[in-house]
C-alpha positions as CSV (number, residue, x, y, z in Angstrom):
1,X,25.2,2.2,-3.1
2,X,22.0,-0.1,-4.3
3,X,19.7,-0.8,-1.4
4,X,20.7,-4.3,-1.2
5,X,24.3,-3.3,-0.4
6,X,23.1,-0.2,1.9
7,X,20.7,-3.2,4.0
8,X,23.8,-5.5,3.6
9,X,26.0,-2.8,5.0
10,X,23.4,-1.8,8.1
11,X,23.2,-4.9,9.6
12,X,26.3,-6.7,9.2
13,X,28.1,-4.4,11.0
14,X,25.3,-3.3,13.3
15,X,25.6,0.5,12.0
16,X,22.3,2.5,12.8
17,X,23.2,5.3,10.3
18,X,23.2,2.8,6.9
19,X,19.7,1.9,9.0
20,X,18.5,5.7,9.6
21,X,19.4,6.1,5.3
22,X,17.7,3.2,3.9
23,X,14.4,3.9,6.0
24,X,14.9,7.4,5.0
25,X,14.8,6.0,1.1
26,X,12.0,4.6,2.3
27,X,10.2,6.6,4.3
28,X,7.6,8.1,2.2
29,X,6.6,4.9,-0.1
30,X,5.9,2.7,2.7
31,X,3.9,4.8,4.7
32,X,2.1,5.7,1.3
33,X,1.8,2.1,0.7
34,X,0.6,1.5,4.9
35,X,-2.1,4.1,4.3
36,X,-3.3,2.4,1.3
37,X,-3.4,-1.0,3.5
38,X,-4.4,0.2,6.8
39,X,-7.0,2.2,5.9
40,X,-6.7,5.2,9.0
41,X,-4.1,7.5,9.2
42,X,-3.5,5.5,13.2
43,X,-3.2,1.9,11.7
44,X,-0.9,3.1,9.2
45,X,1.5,4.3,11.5
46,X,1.2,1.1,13.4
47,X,1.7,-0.7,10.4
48,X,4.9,1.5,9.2
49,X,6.8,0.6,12.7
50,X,5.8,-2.9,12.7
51,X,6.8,-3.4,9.6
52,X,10.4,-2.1,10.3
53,X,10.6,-3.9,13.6
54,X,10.0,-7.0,11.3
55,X,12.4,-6.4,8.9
56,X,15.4,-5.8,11.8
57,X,13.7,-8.7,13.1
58,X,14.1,-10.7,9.6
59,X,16.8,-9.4,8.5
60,X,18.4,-13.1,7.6
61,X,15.6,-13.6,5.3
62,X,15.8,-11.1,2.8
63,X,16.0,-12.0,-0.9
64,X,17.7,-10.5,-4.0
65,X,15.5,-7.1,-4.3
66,X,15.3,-5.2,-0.8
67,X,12.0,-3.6,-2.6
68,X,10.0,-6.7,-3.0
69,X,11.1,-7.9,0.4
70,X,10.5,-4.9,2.4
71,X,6.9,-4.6,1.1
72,X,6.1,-8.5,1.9
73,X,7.2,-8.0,5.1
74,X,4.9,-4.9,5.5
75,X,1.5,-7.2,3.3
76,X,2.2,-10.0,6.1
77,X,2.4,-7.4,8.9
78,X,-0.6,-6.0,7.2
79,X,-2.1,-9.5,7.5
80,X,-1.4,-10.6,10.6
81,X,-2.4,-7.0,12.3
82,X,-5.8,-7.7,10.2
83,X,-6.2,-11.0,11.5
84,X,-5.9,-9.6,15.5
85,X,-7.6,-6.6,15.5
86,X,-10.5,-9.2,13.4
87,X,-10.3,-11.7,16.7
88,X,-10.1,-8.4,19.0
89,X,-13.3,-6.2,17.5
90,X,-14.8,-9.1,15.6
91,X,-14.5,-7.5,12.6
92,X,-12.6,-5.0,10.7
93,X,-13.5,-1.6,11.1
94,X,-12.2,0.8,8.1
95,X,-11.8,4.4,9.6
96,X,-11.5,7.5,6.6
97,X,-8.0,8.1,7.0
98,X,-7.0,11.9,8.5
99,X,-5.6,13.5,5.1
100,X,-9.4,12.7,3.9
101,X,-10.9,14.5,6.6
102,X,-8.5,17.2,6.4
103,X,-8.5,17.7,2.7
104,X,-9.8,21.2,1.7
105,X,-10.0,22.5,-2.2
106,X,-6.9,24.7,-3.1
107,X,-7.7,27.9,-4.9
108,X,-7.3,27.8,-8.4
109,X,-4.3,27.2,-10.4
110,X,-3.5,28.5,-13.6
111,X,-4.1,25.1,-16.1
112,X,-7.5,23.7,-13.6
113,X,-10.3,25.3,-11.9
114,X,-11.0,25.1,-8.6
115,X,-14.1,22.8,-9.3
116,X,-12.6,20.5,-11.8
117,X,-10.1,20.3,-9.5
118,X,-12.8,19.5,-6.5
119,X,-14.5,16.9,-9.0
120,X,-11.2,15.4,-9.7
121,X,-11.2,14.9,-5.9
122,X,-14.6,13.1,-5.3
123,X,-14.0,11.0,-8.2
124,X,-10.5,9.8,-6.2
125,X,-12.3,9.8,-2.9
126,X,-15.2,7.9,-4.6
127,X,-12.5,5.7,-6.3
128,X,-10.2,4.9,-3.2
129,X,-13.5,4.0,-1.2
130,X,-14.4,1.6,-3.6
131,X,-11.0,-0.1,-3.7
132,X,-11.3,-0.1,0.0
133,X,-14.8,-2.3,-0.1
134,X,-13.3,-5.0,-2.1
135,X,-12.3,-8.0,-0.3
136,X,-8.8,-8.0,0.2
137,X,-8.0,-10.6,-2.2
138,X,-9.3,-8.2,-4.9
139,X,-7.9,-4.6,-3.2
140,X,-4.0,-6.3,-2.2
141,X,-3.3,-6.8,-6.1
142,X,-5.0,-3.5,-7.4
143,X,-2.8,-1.3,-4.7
144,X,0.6,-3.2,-5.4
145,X,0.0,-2.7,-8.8
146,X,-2.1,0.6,-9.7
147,X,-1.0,2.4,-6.1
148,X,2.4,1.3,-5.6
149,X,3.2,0.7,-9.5
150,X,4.8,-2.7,-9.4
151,X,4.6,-4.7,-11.9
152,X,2.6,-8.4,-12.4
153,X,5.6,-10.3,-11.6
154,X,6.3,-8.2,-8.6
155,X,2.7,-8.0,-7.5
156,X,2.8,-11.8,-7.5
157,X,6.1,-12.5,-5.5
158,X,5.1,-10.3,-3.3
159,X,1.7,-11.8,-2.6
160,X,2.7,-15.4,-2.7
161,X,0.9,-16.1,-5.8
162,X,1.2,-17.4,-9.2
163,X,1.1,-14.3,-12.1
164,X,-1.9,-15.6,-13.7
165,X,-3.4,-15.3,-10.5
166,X,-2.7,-11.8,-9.5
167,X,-3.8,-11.0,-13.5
168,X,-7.3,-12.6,-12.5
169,X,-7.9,-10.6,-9.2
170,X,-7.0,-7.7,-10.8
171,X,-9.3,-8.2,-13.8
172,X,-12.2,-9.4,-11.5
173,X,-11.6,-6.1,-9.7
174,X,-11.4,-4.1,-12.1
175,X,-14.7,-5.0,-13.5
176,X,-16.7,-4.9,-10.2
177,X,-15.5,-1.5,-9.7
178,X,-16.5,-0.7,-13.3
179,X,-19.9,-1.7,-12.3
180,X,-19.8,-0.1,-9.0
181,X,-18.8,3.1,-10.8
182,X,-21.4,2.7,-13.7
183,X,-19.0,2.6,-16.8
184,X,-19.2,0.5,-19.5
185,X,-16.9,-2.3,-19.9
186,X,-15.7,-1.2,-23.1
187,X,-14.1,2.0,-22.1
């Protein structure tokens, strides 16, 4: 059954188990995506159950692909839990999330070492926290695209925005975090 006809089948007839299996298909990609959004391990959460709450909220407006849909319903949710904790704490406040904190180097395995497997680490860490520091117009595009692997056209329904657009922000970012990262633009 595709998702469309598994959402189709949930709420038409109000059965929670056709709910219960397409948040289970779910489950793990949009809290991946949440945590790439929210920033903390806490405001991901918040964000997963909000968005779900939306979309058994919206459940009229969904389009063609339950993908796309599902994750602008969670970027709006994003955006609109952005916008009040802004007006709340006056400003955004990005927390490391918990699976940074908690994220100890594994023994060897038998194709890495244990250091080039720790260096492959910073180099994510220092890459995520980089992504993190760009204004939101740049980061959105460069998580719904390099993170969550959709592609331009996706990228740009999902954010509202013409494809050239989306192809721009991710270009623009892509070169400030070349320059935040040192490399030279022709690699």
């Amino acid at each position: 059954m595709t998702d469309e006809q598994l959402f189709h089948e949930a709420f038409s007839k109000d059965d929670f188990a056709y709910v219960d299996l397409l948040i289970s298909r779910y489950e793990d990609g949009l809290f991946g995506f949440c945590l790439k959004l929210a920033k903390s391990y806490a405001e991901a959460e918040e964000l997963y159950q909000q968005t779900w709450l939306k979309v058994i909220q919206k459940r009229q407006t969904c389009s063609k692909s339950f993908k796309n849909w599902l994750y602008t319903v969670c970027l709006n949710t994003y955006r609109d839990l952005y916008r009040r904790s802004k007006r709340e704490r006056g400003l955004f406040d990005p927390l490391m999330s918990d699976e940074d904190k908690r994220y100890l180097v594994e023994s060897a395995t038998d194709h890495h070492s244990a250091e080039s497997e720790a260096l492959k680490h910073v180099e994510s860490e220092n890459l995520k926290r980089l992504v993190n520091a760009l204004p939101d117009k740049h980061r959105l595009p460069i998580v719904l695209h390099y993170f969550e692997g959709l592609d331009y056209e996706e990228t740009a329904r999902i954010m509202r925005l013409p494809i050239g657009t989306v192809k721009s922000r991710i270009n623009s970012a892509k070169e400030k975090l070349r320059r935040e990262m040192g490399i030279d633009a022709d690699v």
